[in-house]
C-alpha positions as a Markdown table, in Angstrom:
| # | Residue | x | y | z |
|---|---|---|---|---|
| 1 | Unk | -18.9 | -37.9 | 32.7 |
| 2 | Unk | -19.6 | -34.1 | 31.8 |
| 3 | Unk | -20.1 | -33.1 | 28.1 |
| 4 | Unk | -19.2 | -29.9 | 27.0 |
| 5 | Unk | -20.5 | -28.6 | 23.4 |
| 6 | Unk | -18.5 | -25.4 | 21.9 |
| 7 | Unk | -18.2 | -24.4 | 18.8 |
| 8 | Unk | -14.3 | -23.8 | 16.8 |
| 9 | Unk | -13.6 | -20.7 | 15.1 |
| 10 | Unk | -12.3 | -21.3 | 11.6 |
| 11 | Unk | -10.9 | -19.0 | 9.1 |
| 12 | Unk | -9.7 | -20.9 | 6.4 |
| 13 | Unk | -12.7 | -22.7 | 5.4 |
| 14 | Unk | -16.5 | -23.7 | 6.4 |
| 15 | Unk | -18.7 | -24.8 | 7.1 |
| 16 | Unk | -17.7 | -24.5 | 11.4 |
| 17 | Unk | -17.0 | -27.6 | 12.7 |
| 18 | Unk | -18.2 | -28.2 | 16.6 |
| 19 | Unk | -15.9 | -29.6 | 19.2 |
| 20 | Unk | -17.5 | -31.9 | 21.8 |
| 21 | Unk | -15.5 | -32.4 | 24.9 |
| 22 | Unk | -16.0 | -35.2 | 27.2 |
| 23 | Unk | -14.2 | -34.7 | 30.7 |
| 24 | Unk | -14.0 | -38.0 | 33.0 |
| 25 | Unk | -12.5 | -38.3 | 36.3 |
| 26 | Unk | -8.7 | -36.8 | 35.5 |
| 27 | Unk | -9.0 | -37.3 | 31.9 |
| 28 | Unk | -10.3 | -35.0 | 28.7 |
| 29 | Unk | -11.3 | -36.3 | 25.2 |
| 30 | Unk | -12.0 | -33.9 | 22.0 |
| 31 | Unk | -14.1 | -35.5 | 19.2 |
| 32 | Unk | -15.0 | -33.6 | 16.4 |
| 33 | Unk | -16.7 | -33.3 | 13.2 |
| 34 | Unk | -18.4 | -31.4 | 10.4 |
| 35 | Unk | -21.6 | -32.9 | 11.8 |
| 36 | Unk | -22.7 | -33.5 | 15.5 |
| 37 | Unk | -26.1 | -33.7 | 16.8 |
| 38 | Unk | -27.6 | -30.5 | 18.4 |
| 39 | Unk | -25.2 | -28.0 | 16.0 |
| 40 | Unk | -27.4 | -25.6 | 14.4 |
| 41 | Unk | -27.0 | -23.8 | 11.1 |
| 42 | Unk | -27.4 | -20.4 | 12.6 |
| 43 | Unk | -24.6 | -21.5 | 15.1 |
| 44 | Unk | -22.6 | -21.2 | 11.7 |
| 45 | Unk | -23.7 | -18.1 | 10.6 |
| 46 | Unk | -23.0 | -16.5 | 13.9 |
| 47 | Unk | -19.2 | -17.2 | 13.8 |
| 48 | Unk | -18.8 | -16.5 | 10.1 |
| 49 | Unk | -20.5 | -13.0 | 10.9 |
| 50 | Unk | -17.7 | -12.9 | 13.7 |
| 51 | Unk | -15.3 | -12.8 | 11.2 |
| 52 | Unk | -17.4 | -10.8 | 8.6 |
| 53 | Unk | -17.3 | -8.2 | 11.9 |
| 54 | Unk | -13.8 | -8.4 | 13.2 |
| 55 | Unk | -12.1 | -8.2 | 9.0 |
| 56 | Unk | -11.0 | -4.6 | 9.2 |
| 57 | Unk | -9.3 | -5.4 | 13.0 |
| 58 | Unk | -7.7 | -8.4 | 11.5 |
| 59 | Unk | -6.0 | -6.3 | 8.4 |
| 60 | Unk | -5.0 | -3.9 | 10.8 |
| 61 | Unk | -3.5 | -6.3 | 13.5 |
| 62 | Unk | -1.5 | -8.4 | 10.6 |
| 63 | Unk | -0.1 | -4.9 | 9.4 |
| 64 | Unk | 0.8 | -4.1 | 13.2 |
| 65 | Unk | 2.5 | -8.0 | 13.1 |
| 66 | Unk | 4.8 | -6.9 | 10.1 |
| 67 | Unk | 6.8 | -4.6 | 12.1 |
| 68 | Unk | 6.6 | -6.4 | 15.4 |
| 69 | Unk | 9.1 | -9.2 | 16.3 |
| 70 | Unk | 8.9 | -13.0 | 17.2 |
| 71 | Unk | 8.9 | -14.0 | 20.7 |
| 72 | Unk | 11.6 | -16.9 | 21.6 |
| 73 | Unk | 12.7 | -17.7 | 17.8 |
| 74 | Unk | 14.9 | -20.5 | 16.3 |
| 75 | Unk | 16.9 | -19.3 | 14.8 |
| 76 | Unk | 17.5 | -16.4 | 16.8 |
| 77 | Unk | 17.8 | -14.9 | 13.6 |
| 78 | Unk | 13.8 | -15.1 | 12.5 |
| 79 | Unk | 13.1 | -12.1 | 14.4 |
| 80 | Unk | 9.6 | -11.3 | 12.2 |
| 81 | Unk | 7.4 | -11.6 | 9.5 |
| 82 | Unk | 9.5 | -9.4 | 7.4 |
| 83 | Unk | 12.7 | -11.5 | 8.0 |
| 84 | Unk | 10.6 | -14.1 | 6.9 |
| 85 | Unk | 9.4 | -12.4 | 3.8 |
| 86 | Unk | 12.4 | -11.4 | 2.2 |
| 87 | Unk | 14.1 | -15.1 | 3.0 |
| 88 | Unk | 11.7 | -16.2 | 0.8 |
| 89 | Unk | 11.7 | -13.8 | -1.6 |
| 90 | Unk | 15.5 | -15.1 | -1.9 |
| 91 | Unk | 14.5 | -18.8 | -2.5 |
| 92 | Unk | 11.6 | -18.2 | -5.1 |
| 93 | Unk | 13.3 | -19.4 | -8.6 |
| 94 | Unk | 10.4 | -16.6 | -9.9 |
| 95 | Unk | 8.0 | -13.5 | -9.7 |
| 96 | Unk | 4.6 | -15.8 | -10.1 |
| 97 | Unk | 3.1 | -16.3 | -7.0 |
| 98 | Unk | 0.4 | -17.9 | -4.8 |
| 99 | Unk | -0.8 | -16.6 | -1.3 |
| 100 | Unk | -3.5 | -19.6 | -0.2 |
| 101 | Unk | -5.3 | -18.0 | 2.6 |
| 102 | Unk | -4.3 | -14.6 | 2.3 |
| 103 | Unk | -6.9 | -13.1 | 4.6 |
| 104 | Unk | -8.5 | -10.0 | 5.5 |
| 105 | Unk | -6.5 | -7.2 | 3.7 |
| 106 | Unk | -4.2 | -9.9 | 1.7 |
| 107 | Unk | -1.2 | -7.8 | 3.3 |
| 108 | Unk | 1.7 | -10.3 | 1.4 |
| 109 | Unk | 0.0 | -10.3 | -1.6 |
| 110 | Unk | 0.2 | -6.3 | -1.5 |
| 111 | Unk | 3.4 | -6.5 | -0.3 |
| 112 | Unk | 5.0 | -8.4 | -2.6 |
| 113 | Unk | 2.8 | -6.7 | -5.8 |
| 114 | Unk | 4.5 | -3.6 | -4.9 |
| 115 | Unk | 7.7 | -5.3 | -5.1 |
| 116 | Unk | 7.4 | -6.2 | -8.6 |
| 117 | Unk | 5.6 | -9.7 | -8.3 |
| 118 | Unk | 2.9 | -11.3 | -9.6 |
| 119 | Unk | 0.7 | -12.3 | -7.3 |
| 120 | Unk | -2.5 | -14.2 | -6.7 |
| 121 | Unk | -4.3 | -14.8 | -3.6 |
| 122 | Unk | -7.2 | -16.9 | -2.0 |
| 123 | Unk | -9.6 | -17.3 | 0.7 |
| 124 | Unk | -12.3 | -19.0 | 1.8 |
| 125 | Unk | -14.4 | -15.6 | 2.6 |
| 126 | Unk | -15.3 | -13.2 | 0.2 |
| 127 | Unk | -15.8 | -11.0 | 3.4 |
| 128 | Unk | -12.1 | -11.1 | 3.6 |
| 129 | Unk | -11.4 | -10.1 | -0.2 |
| 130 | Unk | -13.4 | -6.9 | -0.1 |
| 131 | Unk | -11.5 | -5.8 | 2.6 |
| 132 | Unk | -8.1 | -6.4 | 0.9 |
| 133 | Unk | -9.9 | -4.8 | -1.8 |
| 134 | Unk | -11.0 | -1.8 | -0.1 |
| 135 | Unk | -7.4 | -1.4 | 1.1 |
| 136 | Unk | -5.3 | -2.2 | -1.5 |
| 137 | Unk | -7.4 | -1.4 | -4.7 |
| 138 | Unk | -4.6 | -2.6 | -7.3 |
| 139 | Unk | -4.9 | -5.7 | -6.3 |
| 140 | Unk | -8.5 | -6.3 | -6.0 |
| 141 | Unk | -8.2 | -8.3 | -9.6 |
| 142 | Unk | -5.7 | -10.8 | -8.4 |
| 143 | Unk | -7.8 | -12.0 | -5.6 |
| 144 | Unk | -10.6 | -14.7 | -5.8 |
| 145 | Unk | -12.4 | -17.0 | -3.7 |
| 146 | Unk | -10.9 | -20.6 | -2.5 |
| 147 | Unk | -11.8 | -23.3 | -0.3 |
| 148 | Unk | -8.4 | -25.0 | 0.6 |
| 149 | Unk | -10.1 | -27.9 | 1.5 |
| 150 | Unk | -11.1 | -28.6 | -2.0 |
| 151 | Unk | -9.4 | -28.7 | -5.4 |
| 152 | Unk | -7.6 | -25.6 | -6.8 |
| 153 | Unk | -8.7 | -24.5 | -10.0 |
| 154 | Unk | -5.3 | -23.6 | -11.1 |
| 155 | Unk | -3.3 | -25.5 | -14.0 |
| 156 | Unk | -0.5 | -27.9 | -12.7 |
| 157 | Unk | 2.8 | -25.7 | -12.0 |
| 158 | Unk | 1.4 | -22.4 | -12.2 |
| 159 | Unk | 3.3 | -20.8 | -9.6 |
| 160 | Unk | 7.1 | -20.4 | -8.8 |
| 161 | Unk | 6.3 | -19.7 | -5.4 |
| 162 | Unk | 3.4 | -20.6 | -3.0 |
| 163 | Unk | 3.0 | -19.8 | 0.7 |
| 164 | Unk | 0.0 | -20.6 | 3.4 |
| 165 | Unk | 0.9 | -19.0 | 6.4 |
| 166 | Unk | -1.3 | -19.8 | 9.2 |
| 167 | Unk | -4.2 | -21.7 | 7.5 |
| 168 | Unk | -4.0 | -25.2 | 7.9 |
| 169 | Unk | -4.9 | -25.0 | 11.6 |
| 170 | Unk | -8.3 | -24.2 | 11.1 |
| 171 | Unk | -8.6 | -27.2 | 8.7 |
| 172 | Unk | -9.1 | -31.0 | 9.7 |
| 173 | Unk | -6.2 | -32.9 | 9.1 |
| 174 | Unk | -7.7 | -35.5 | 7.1 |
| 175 | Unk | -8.1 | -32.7 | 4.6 |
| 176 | Unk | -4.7 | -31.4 | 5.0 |
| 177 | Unk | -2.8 | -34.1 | 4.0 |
| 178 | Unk | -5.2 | -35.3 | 1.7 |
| 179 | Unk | -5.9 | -32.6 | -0.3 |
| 180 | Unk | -4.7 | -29.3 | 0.6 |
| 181 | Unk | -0.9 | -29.9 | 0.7 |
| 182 | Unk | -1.1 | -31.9 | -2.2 |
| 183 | Unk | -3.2 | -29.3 | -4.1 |
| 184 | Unk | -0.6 | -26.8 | -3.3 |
| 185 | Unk | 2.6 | -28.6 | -4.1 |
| 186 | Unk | 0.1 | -30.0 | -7.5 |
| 187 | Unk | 0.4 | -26.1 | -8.5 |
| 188 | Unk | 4.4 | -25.0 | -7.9 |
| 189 | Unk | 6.1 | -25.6 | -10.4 |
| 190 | Unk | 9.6 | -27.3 | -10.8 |
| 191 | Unk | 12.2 | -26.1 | -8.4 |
| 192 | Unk | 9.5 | -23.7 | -6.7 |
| 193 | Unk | 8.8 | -23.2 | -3.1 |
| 194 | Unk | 6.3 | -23.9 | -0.5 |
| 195 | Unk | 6.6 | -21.5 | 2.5 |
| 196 | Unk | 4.3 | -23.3 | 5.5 |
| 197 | Unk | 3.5 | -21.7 | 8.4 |
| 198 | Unk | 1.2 | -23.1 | 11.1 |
| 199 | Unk | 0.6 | -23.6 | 14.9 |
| 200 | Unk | 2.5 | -26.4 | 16.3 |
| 201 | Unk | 1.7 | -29.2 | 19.3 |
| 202 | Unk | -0.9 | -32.1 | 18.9 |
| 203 | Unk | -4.5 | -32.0 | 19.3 |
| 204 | Unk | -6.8 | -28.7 | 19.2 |
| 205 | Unk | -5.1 | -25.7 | 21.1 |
| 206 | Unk | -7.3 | -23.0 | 22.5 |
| 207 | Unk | -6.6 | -19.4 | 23.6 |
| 208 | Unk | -7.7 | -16.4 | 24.8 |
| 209 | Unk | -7.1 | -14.1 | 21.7 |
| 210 | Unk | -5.9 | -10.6 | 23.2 |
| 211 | Unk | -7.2 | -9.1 | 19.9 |
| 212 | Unk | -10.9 | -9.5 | 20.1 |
| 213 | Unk | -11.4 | -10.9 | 23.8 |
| 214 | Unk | -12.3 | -14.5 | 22.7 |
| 215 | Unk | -11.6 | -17.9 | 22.9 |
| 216 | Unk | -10.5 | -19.0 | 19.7 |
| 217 | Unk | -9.1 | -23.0 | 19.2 |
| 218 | Unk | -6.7 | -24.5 | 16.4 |
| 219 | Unk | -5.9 | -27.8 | 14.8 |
| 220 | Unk | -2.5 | -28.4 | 15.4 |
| 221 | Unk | -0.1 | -30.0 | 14.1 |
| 222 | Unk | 3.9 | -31.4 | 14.6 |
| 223 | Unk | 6.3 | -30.4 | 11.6 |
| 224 | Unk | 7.5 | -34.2 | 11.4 |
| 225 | Unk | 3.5 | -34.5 | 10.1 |
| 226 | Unk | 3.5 | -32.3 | 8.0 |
| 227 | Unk | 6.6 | -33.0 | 6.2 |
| 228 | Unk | 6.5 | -36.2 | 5.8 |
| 229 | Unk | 3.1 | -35.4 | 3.6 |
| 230 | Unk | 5.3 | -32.6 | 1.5 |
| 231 | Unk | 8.2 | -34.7 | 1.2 |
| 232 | Unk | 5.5 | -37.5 | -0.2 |
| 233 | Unk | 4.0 | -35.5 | -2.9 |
| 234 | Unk | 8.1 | -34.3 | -4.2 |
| 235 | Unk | 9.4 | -31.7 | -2.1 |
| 236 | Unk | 12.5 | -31.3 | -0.2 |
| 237 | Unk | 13.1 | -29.4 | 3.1 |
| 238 | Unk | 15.4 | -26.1 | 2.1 |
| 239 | Unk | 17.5 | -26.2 | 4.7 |
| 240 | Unk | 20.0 | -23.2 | 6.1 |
| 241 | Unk | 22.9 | -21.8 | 4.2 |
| 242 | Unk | 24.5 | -18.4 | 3.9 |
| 243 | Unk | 25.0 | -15.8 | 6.4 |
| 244 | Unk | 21.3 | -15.6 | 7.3 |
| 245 | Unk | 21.3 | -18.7 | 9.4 |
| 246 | Unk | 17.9 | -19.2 | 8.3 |
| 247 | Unk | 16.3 | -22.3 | 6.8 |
| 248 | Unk | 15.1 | -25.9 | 8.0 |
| 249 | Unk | 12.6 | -26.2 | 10.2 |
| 250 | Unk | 11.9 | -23.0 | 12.6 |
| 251 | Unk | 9.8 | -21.7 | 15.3 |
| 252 | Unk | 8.4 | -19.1 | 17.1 |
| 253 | Unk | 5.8 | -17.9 | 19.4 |
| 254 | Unk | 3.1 | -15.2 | 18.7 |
| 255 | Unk | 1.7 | -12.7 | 20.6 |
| 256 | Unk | -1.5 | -14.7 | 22.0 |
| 257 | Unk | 0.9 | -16.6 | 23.0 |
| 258 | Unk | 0.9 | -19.6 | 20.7 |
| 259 | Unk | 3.9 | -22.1 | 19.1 |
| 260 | Unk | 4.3 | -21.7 | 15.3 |
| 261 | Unk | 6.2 | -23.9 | 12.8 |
| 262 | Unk | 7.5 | -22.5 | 9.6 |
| 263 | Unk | 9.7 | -24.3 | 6.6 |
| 264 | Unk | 10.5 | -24.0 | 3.2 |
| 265 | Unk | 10.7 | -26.7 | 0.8 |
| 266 | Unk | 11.6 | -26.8 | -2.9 |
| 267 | Unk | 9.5 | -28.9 | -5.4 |
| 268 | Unk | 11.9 | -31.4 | -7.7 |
| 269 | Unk | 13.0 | -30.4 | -10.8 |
């Protein structure tokens, strides 16, 4: 049997965790951990410096994303992220909101700022908040540091609104469903929603990311997961009504190319 050792790329949280692939005769099993023999600290480093490198790109590539449409969506009508946007701009019961994992130049925060919300945002990297800051100066005091994977230090029901687009795969899903969902649903408050976007399948994925010319790998995850842990902690699945034909449970597929799943769901009053 051949072991392979590589390391997965993770932007919502750290430390890295390592992914140890055994391959037998026909057959290929993926352990991993936040601690496996032989991983080295400076192994760590390196990929956070990756991203530390690569911010700027990201902002700008996210930007480019806005505008750009969805390959293969359903509904046919989720052509893009702006579609997206200003569905749930129609659902949010309020202007107070919450972008957990807003990344490299925080472009929804921004966005939705200019349209007359209040927003917060967090990340894991304050790499990834100086470049929001650097971009978007007026909303340099609404961003802070967050690890998703642990408590938020916001009040219970702060938030009408709360999205994390494309953040839970790059956390394990022990802490998903243990605490991150729930720590997200803990801070909407009543009759507020939780936009969730994330890549879809079973297992890790990994891809050739056109954008920087490397290999990059994702937790994934099935929406019937997923939901059953929002459902658990008080939300309901919002599902489609008006002309729109948006709502329930959606997908598309990205550029790289890669299946995402994306739902809203409305806390009880």
């Amino acid at each position: 049997m051949k072991a392979e050792f590589k390391w997965q790329l993770e932007l919502g949280r750290f430390p890295l965790f390592p992914t140890l692939s055994l391959k037998g005769e026909g057959e290929t099993f993926v352990l991993t951990g936040t601690s496996i023999a032989g991983g080295s600290r400076r192994m760590e480093q390196d990929q956070l410096e990756h991203y530390r490198r690569f911010g700027h790109r990201y902002a700008e590539v996210v930007h480019d994303f806005l505008g750009s449409g969805y390959r293969d969506p359903s509904p046919p009508q989720l052509t893009g992220d702006e579609v997206l946007l200003e569905r749930f701009q129609s659902l949010a019961p309020g202007k107070k909101g919450l972008d957990a994992g807003c990344g490299p130049g925080a472009r929804d925060v921004y966005l939705l700022h200019t349209r007359g919300y209040d927003m917060r945002g967090v990340d894991a990297l304050q790499g990834n908040l100086d470049v929001a800051a650097e971009l978007h100066p007026e909303i340099a005091d609404r961003l802070e540091v967050a690890d998703l994977s642990q408590p938020l230090r916001f009040p219970d029901a702060s938030f009408d609104f709360v999205a994390c687009n494309a953040v839970i795969q790059h956390i394990s899903p022990e802490l998903v469903k243990g605490v991150t969902l729930p720590e997200l649903i803990r801070v909407l408050g009543p009759g507020g929603v939780l936009q969730l976007m994330f890549k879809s399948g079973s297992g890790i994925g990994t891809v050739l990311d056109p954008d920087y010319d490397v290999q990059r790998s994702f937790q994934l995850y099935t929406e019937h997961e997923i939901l059953a842990v929002v459902e658990q902690h008080g939300c309901s699945l919002i599902g489609a009504d008006g002309e729109d034909g948006l709502g329930g449970v959606m997908f598309f597929t990205d550029y790289k190319p890669m299946r995402h799943c994306v739902f809203h769901a409305r806390k009880a009053q």
